[in-house]
VOKOLFI-17143 format. One line per 3 residues: number of its first residue (from 1); their letters; for each residue y, z negated, x of N, C-alpha, C. Coordinates in Angstrom, 3 decimals. Layout:
N
NUM> a> Y Z X Y Z X Y Z X | ...;
This chain:
142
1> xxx> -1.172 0.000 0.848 0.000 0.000 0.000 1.243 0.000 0.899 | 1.962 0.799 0.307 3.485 0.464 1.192 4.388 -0.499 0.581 | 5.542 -0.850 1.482 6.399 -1.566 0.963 7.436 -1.256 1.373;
4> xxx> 8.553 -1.226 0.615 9.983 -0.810 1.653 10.674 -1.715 1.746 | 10.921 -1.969 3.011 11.647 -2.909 3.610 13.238 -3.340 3.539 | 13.716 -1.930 3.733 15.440 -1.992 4.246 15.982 -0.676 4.446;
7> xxx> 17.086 -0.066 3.858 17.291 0.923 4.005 18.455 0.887 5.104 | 19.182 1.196 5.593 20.365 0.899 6.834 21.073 2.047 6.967 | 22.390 2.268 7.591 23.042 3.496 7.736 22.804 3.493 9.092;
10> xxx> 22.553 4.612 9.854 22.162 5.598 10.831 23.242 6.718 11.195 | 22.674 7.164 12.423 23.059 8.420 13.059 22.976 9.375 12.108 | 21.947 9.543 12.027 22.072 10.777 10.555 22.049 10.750 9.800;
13> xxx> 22.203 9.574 8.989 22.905 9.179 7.456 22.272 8.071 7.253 | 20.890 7.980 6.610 20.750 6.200 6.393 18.950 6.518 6.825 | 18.784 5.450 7.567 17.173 5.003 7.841 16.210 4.738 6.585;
16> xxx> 15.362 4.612 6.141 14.742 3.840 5.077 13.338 3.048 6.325 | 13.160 2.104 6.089 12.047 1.626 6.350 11.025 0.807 5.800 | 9.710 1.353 6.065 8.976 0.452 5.043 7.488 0.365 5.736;
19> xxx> 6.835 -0.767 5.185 5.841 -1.495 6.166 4.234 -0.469 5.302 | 3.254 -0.274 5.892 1.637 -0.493 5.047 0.986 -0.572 6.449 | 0.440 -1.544 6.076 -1.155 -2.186 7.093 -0.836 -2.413 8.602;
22> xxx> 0.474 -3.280 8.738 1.089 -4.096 9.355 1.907 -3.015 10.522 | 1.998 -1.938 10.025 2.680 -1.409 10.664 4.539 -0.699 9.998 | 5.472 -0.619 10.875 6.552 -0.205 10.058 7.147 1.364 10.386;
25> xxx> 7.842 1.892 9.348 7.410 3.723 9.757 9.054 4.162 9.051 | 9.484 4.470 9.078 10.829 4.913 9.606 11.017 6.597 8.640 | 11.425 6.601 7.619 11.771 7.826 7.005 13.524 7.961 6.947;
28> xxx> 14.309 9.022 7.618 15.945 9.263 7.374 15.612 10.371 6.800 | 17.281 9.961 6.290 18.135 10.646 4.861 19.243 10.897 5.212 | 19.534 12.010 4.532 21.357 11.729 3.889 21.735 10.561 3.431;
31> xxx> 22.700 10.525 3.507 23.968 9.173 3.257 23.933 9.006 2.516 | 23.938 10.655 1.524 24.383 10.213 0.182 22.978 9.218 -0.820 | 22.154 9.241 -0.594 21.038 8.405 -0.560 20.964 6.853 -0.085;
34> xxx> 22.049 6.411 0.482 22.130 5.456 0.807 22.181 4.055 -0.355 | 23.323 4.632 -0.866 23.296 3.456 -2.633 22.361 3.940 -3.636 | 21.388 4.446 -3.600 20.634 4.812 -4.571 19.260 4.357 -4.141;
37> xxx> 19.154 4.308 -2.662 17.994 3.459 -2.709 17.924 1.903 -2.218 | 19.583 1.503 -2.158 20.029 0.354 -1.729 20.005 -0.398 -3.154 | 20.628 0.059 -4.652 20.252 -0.516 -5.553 18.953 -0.814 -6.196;
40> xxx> 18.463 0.660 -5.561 16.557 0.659 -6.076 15.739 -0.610 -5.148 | 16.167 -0.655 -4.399 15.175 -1.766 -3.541 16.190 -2.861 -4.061 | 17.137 -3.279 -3.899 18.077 -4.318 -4.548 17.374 -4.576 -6.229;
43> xxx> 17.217 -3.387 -6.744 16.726 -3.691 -8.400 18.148 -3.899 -9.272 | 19.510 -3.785 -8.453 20.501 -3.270 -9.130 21.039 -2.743 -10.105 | 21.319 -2.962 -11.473 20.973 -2.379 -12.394 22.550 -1.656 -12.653;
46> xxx> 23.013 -0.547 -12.498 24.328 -0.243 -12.646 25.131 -0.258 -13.993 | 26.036 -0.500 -14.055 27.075 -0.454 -15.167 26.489 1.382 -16.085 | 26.806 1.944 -15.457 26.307 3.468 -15.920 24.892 3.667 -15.143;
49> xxx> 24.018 3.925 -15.891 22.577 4.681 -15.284 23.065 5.126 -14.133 | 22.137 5.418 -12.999 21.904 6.175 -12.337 20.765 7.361 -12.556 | 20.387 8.430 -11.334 19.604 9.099 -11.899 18.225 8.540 -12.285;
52> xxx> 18.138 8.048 -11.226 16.589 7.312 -11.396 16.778 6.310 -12.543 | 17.423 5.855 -13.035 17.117 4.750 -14.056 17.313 5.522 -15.152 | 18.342 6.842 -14.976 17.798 8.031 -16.711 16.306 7.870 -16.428;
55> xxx> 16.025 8.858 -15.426 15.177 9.479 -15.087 14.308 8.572 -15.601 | 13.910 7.315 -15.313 13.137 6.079 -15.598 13.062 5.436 -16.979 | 14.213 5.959 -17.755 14.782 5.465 -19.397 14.062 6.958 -20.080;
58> xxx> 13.714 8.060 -19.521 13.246 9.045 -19.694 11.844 9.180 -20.262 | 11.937 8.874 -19.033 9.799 8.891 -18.651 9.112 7.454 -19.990 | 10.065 6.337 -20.254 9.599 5.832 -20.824 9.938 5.757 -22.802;
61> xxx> 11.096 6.770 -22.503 10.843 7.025 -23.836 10.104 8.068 -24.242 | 9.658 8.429 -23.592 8.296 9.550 -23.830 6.815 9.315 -23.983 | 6.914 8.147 -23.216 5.601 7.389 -23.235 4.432 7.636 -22.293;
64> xxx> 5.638 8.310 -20.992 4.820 7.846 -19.787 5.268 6.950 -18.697 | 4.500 7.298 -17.874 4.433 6.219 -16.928 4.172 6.761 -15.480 | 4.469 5.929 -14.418 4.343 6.600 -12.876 3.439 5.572 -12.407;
67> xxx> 2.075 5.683 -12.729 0.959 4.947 -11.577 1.543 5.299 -10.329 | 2.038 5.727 -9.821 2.167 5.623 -7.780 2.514 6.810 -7.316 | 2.960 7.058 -6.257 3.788 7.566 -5.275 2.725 7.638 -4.062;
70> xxx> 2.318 8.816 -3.264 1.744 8.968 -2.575 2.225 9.811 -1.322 | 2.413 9.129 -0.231 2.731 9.903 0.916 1.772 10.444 1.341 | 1.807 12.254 1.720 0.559 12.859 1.999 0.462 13.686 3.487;
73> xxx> 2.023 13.652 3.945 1.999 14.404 5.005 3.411 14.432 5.571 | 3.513 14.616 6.891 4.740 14.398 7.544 4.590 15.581 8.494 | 6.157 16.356 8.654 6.325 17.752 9.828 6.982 17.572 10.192;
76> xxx> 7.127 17.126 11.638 8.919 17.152 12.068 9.934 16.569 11.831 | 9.549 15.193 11.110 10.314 14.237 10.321 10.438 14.651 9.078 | 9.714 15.444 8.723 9.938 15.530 7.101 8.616 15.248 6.195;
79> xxx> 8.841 14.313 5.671 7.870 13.644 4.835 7.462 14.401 3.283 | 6.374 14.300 3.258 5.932 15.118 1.700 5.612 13.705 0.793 | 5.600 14.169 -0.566 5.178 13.000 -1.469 4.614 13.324 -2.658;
82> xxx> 3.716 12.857 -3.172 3.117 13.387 -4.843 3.543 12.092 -6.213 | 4.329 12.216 -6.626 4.320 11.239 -8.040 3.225 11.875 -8.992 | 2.716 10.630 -9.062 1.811 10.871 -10.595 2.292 10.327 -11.723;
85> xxx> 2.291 11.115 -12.630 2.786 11.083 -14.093 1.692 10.813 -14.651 | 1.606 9.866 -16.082 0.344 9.874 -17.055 1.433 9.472 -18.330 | 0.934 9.751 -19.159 1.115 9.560 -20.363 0.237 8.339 -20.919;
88> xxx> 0.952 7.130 -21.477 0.790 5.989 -21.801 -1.017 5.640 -22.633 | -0.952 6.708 -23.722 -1.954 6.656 -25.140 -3.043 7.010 -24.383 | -3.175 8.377 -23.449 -3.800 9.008 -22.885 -3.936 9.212 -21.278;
91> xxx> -3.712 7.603 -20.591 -3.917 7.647 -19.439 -5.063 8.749 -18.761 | -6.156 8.580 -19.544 -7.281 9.415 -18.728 -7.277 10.767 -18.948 | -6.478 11.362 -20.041 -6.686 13.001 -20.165 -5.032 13.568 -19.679;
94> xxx> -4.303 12.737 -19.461 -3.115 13.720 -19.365 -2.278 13.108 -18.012 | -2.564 13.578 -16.539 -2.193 13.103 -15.902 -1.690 13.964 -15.106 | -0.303 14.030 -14.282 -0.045 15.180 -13.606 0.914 14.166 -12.242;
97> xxx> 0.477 15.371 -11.103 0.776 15.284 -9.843 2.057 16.108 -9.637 | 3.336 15.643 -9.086 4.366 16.500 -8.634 4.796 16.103 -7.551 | 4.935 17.217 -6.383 5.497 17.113 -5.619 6.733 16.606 -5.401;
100> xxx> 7.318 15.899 -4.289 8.590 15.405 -4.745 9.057 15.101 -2.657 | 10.606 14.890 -3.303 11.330 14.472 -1.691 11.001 12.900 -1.535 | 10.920 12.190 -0.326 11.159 10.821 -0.438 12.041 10.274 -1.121;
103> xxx> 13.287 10.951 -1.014 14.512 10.472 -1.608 14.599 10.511 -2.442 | 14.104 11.508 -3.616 14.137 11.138 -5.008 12.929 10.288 -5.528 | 11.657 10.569 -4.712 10.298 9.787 -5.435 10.614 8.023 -5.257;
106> xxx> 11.195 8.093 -3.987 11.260 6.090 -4.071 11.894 5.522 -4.330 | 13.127 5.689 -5.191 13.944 4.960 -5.970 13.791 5.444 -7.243 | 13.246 6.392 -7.492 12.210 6.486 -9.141 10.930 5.058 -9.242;
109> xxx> 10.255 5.221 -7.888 9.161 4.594 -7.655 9.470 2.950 -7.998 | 10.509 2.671 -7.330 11.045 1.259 -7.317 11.509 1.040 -8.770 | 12.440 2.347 -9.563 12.673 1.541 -10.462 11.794 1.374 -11.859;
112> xxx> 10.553 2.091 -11.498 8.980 2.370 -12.406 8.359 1.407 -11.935 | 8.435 0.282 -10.753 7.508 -0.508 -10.480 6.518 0.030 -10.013 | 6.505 1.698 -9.280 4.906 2.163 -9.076 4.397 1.949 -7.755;
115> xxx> 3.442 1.463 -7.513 3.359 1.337 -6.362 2.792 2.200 -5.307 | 3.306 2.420 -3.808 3.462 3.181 -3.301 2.442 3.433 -2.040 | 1.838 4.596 -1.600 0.421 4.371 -0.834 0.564 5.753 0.156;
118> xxx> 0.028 5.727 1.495 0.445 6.832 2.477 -1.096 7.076 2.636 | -1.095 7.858 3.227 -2.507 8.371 3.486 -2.444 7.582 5.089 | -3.586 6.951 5.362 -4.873 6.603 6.247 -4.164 6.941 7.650;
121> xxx> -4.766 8.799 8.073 -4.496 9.613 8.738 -2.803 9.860 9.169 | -1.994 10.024 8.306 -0.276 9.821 7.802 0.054 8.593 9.008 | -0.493 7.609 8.521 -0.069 6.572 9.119 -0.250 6.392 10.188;
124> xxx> -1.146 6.856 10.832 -1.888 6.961 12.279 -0.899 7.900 13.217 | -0.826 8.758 12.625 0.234 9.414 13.398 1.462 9.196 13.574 | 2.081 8.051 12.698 3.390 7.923 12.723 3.877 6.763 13.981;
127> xxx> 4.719 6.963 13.916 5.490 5.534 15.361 5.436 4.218 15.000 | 5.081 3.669 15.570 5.585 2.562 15.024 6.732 1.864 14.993 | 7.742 1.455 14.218 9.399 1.594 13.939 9.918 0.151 13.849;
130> xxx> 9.048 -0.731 14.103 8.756 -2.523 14.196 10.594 -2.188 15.152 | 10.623 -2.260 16.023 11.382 -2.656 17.057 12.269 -1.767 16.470 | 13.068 -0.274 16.695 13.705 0.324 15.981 14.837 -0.924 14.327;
133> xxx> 13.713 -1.120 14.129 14.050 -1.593 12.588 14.610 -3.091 12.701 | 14.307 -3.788 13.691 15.059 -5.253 14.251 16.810 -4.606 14.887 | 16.222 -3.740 15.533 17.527 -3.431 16.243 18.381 -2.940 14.877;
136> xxx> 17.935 -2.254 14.536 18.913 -1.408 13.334 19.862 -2.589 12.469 | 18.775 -3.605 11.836 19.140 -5.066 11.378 20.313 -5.403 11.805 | 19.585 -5.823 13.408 20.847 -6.955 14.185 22.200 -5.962 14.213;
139> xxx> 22.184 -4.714 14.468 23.370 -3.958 15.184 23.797 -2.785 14.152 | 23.739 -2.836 12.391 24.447 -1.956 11.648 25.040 -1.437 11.991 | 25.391 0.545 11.662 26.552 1.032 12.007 27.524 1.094 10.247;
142> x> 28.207 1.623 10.882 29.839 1.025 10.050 29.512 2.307 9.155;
């Protein structure tokens, strides 16, 4: 399972970091991503919706639901992701997989409560971002 840790502003717009199976792994963004997954991990609930909380006021007046968020593959720093959709009545017959950016799947993810899972292999290859992610902490940029 993953967990996200802390999102931070960066060199190239904002860090996200987040821990599974004691290791920590390091996905950047645009900036403009920065308050959207700063309220989503915060649980922030804004004066006006945001997208993800339509998006999330959406999905549940329809009468589905997001079992989980799956990281499946990483190129070059660019991370892939699958949201699964099900429909509430009919969890077992109506379930669909969509591709998606980090940036939009994990502050949907956070504000669906779905929980979030990388592949095995994914993880093996990635850095480990432990140290990176202390420093980032102690020494914010502006």
């Amino acid at each position: 399972m993953v967990t996200p840790l802390d999102v931070v502003p960066s060199v190239c717009g904002c860090t996200l970091f987040l821990r599974a199976a004691g290791k920590i792994f390091a996905i950047n963004m645009d900036f403009a991503k920065f308050d959207l997954l700063k309220f989503a991990l915060n649980r922030t609930v804004s004066p006006r919706p945001t997208t993800y909380e339509f998006f999330s006021n959406c999905l549940e007046s329809i009468g589905c639901m997001m079992p989980r968020l799956d990281f499946y593959n990483e190129d070059g720093g660019v991370f892939y992701c699958k949201v699964t959709l099900a429909l509430k009545e009919t969890f077992d017959n109506r379930i669909s997989e969509v591709d998606a950016r980090p940036s939009d799947a994990i502050p949907l993810a956070l504000r669906c409560s779905a929980p979030m899972y990388i592949n095995t292999e994914l993880l093996d290859r990635l850095p480990d971002a432990t140290q990176m992610f202390a420093e980032m902490k102690d020494n914010p940029r502006p």
